[in-house]
N, C-alpha and C positions, 0 to 999 in steps of 0.2 A: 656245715650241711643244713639247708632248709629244708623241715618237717613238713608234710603234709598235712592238716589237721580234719579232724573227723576223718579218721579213715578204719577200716576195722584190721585189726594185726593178729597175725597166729603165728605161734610158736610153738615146733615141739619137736622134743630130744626122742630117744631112741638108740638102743643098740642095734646092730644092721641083723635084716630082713626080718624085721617084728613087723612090717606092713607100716610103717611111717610115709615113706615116700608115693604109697597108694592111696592112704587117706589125704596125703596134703594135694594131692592133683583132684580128686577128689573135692573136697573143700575149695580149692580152687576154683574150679568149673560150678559149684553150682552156688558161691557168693561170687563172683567173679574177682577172683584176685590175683596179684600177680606171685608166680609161684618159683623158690628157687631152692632146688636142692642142693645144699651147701657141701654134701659127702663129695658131690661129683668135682665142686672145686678142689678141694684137696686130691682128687684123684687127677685132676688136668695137670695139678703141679706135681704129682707124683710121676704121673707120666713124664712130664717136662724134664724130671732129672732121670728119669732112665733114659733119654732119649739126649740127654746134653749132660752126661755126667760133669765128664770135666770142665763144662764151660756153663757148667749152671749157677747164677751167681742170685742175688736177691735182686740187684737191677734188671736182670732178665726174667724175674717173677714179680717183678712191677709192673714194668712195658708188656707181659702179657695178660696180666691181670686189669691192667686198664685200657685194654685194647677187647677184653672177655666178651662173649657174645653167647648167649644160652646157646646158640646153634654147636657150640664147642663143646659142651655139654653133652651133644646127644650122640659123643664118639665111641663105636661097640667094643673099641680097643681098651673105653675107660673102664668097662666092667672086669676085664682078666682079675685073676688072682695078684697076681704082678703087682699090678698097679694098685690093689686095695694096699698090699704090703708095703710099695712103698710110699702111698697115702698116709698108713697109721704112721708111719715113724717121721712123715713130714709136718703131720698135725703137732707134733711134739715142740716142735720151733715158733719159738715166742716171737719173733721177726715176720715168720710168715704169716704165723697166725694175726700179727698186726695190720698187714697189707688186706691180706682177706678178710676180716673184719669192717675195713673198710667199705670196701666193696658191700658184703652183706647189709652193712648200713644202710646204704642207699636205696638197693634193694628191696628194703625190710620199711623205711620212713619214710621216701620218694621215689615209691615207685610209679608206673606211666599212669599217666592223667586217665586213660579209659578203665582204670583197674580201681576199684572200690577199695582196694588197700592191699595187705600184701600177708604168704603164708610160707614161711620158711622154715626146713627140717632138717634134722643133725645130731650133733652133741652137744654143743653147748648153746642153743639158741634161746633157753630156758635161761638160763644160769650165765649170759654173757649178751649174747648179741642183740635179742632183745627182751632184756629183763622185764620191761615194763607192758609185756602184749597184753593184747585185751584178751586171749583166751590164752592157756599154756597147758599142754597135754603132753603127757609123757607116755610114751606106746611104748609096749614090750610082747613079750612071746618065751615061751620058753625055747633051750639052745636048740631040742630035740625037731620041735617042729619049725623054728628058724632055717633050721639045717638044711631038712626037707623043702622049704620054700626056696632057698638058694640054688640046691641041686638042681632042681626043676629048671628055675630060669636057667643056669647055666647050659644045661641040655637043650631046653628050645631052640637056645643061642650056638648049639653045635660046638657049646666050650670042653672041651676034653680037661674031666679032672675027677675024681673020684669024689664018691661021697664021706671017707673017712678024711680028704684032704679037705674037705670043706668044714668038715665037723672040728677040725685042727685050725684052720685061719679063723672061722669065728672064735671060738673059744680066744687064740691069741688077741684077736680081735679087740673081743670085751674088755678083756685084760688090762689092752692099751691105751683104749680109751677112758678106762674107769681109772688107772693108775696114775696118766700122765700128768705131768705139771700141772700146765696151763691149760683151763677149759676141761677139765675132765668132764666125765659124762657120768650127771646125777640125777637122782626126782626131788626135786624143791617140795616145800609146803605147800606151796600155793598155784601148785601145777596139779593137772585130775589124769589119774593113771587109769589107762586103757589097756587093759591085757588081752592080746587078739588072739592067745592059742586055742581057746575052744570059740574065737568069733568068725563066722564068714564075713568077707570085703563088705556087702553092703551091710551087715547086722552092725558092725563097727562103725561104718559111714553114719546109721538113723543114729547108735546111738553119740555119736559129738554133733550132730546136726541137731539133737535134741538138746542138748545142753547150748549149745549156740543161739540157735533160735531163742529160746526163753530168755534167755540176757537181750538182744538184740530185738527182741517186741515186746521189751517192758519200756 
């Protein structure tokens, strides 16, 4: 795969609904980069085997992994419950997780010619996919007000599901993440930890726009 050079790279981990994938659209839009939430791929192949159990095989999570279009990404079926769960336990496979690595490669070091470079968010983007970014932030939240941020979208979303069931999938969640094999989900040395539970969206936006800036106008 041929790198891009000079291009500005972000990367950052997170347990789900600490506000990562709001700060990196976020960061996005206003360096212009290109931006890819990597949880949703795991959630596409998750989906992909609820929906082809018996005939889900890895060459059928190739051919649609290289056929991926963010537009695939923006499916409302990918956010159920369902599908996060059978995301966590997809994430777990060392195979899959090779193929989608991939993919985030390019992604992450060649992405399109009009994007100033590129800002990917997950679990291990920090700690794997792209070890080497030029910024690496690790967002969190505590479980309590994660919870609450979940609930909410699910409700806007007219997702039927209780709030103690939510407080139960993250927690298993974390778990999964922080446990499994390959790609766990950690905060590096050399990553800057954000903790958004007492931050509103934009107070957490100035402050990594503040830390970015001062790197990028010295």
């Amino acid at each position: 795969m041929k790198k891009r050079k000079n291009i500005i790279t972000v990367a950052i981990d997170s347990p789900a609904a600490a506000g990562a994938g709001t700060q990196a659209k976020l960061i996005s839009k206003n360096y212009n980069l290109f931006y890819l939430d990597t949880g949703k791929i795991y959630r596409y192949i998750g989906m992909l085997k609820l929906n082809n159990n018996n005939k889900f095989t890895y060459n059928l999570v190739k051919h649609k992994i290289s056929k991926l279009k963010l537009s695939n990404l923006k499916n409302r079926k990918l956010l159920s419950n369902e599908v996060a769960k059978s995301a966590s336990e997809i994430a777990k496979n060392k195979r899959i997780r090779n193929i989608v690595h991939k993919f985030q490669q390019r992604c992450a070091y060649s992405p399109p010619k009009n994007y100033k470079g590129s800002v990917l968010d997950g679990r291990d983007i920090i700690t794997v996919q792209v070890k080497d970014a030029m910024f690496k932030f690790y967002i969190t939240a505590s479980l309590k007000v994660r919870t609450k941020r979940r609930f909410a979208e699910y409700k806007k979303l007219n997702i039927k599901i209780t709030y103690k069931e939510v407080l139960k999938s993250l927690r298993n969640r974390d778990k999964s993440d922080k446990k499994r094999k390959y790609g766990p989900l950690k905060k590096t040395k050399d990553s800057i930890l954000i903790n958004t539970t007492k931050l509103s969206k934009k107070a957490c936006f100035l402050k990594i726009k503040a830390i970015m800036d001062k790197k990028l106008n010295n």
